[in-house]
N, C-alpha and C positions, 0 to 999 in steps of 0.2 A: 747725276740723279742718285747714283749709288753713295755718293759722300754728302749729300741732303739727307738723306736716311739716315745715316750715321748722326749724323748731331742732332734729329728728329730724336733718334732713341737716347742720345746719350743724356738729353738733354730732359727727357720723359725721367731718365735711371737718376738724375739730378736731384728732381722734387722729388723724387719717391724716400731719397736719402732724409730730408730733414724733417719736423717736426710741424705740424697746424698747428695753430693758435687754440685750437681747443684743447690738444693736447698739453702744450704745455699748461694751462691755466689747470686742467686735471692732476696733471705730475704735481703743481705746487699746492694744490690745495689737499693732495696727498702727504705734502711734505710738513704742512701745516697743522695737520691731524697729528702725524708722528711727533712732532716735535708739543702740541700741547698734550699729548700723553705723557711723554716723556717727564714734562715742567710738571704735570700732577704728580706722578711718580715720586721726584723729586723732592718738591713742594713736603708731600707726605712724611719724608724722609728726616728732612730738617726740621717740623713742625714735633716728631717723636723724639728727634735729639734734644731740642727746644724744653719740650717737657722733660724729658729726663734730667737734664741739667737743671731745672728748675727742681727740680723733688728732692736732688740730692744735694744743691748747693747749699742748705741750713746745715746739713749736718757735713759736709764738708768741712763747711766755717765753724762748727762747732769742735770739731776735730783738733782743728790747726790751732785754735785759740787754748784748745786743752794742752796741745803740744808746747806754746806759750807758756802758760800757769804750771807746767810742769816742771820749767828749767828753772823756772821763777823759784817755785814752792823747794825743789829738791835742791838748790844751791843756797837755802836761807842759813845764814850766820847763826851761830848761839848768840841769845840775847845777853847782856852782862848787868851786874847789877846796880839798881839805877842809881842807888847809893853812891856808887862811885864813879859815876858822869864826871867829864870834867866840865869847864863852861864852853871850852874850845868844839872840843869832839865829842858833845854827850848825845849826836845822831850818828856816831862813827858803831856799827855792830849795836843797836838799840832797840828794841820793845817789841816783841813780839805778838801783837794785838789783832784777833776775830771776832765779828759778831755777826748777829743776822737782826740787827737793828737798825738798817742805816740805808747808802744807796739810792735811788729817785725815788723809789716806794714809801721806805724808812722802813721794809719789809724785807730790806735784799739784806747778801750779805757783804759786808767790808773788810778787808783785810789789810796790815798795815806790819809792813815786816823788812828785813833787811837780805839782801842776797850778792851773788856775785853771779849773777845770768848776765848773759849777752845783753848790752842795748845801744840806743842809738848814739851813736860818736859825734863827740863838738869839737871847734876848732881849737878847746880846750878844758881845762876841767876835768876829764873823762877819770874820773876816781873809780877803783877796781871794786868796791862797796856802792852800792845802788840803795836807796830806798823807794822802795814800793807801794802803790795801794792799788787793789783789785774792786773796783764798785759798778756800781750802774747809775747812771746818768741818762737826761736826754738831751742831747744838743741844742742847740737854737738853731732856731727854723726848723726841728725835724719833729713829727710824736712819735717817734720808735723810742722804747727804752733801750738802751746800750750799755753792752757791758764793756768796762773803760780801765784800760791799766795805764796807771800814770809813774813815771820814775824820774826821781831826780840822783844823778851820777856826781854831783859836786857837794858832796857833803858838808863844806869846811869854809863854804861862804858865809858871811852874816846874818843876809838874811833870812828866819825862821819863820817859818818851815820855808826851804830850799825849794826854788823853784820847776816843776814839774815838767817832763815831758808826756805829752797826754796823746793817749793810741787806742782806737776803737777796736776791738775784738772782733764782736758781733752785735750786728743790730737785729731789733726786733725780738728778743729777749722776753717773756713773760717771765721769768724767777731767775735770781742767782744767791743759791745760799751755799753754806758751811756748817761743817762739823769737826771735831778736832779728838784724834785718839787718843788717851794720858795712858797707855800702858793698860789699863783694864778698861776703861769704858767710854763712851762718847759724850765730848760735850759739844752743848751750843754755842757755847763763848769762850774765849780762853785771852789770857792778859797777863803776861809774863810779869808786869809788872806790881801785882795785884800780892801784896803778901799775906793779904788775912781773908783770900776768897774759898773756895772751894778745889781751887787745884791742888795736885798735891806736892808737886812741887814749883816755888815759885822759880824765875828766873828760867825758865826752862823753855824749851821747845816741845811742842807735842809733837808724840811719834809720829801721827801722820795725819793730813786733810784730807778730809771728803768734800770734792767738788761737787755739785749736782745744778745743770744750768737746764732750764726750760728753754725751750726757742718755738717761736709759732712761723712754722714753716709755710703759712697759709698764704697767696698771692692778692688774694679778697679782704680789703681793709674789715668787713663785716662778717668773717666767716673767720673761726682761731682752728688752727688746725698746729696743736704742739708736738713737739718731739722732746724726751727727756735724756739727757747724757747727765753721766755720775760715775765720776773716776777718783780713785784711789791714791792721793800722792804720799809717800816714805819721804821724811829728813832724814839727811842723813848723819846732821850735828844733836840729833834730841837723842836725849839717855833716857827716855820716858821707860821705851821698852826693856833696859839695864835695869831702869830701878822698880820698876814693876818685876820682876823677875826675883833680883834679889829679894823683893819684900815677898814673895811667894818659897821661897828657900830658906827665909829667916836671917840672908846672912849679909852681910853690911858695904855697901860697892867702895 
């Protein structure tokens, strides 16, 4: 009788250990709550990153592309005179030529120069002299304008003008012009190879380029929302600043 009781009780202490069915359906439907808070939370988290990285990626990429145009610009050759081109290498160190006539617009600017910047490696060819152009273009298949640096590294092949290696910068681009320092003031255009224009000296390199690129940072094909970047780049082969100087001192470089 006394060991019936016993498993009567023990057996009572049993059920009382685990869990009804309604409980558990209340624990998980507690646990269901927690966890879509949590995803909102979340959710919220990534959707902020989301935007922020979208606000700042135009001028990110406007950044890294100036970082580009800078090694471009600050490694340019002195142009030599055109006079004495030979027929072989008369793109070897040649012409140093900017406008703000040209480009997908025919508003942008072009630039067309010689340098010793890094660029992309072939399985041959790779000449220490690059020529260069900085323009805007629009792709096929794309309407973004872009601004587009093309270089060809094998100077010394046949055919003229030398084959291009072509590298998008940035897209979505509203403006990309120039200006060029001669030692005293700024000009719109400048053309090394120009002897009877307004430069003051031909043959030359101007002291420095002014970049300035518009970018519409805007996600809304119908809404322009631009950003303006405009950097400063020094050569470091132009005598513009020497001979502006001296003709300020009178005395003869």
């Amino acid at each position: 009788m006394k060991k019936g009781r016993d498993n009567n009780l023990r057996g009572r202490g049993l059920g009382r250990a685990g869990f009804t069915l309604l409980e558990l359906v209340v624990a998980l439907m507690m646990v269901a709550v927690l966890a879509l808070s949590l995803y909102a939370t979340i959710r919220i988290a990534f959707k902020a990153q989301n935007a922020a990285e979208s606000a700042i990626e135009p001028s990110r990429t406007a950044e890294l592309a100036m970082g580009f145009i800078r090694q471009d610009i600050q490694n340019t050759l002195a142009p030599h005179n055109p006079d004495q081109y030979s027929s072989q290498f008369q793109y070897l160190a040649g012409a140093f030529q900017g406008q703000n006539s040209g480009g997908a617009s025919g508003a942008d600017g072009d630039l067309n120069f010689f340098s010793t910047a890094d660029m992309k490696q072939h399985v041959s060819g790779n000449g220490e002299i690059k020529q260069i152009e900085l323009t805007t273009e629009v792709p096929q298949g794309s309407s973004q304008k872009c601004l587009v640096r093309k270089c060809s590294r094998n100077l010394t092949v046949e055919q003229q003008p030398p084959p291009y290696d072509e590298e998008i910068l940035v897209r979505g681009i509203e403006s990309f012009n120039l200006r060029f320092f001669d030692g005293t003031d700024w000009q719109d255009t400048w053309d090394s190879t120009d002897q009877n224009g307004d430069l003051p000296n031909p043959n030359e390199l101007p002291a420095a380029v002014e970049v300035t690129l518009v970018v519409d940072k805007s996600s809304d094909p119908g809404v322009k929302d631009v950003v303006k970047f405009i950097r400063v780049f020094q050569l470091a082969c132009s005598n513009a600043v020497v001979d502006s100087e001296s003709s300020t001192t009178g005395t003869t470089p």
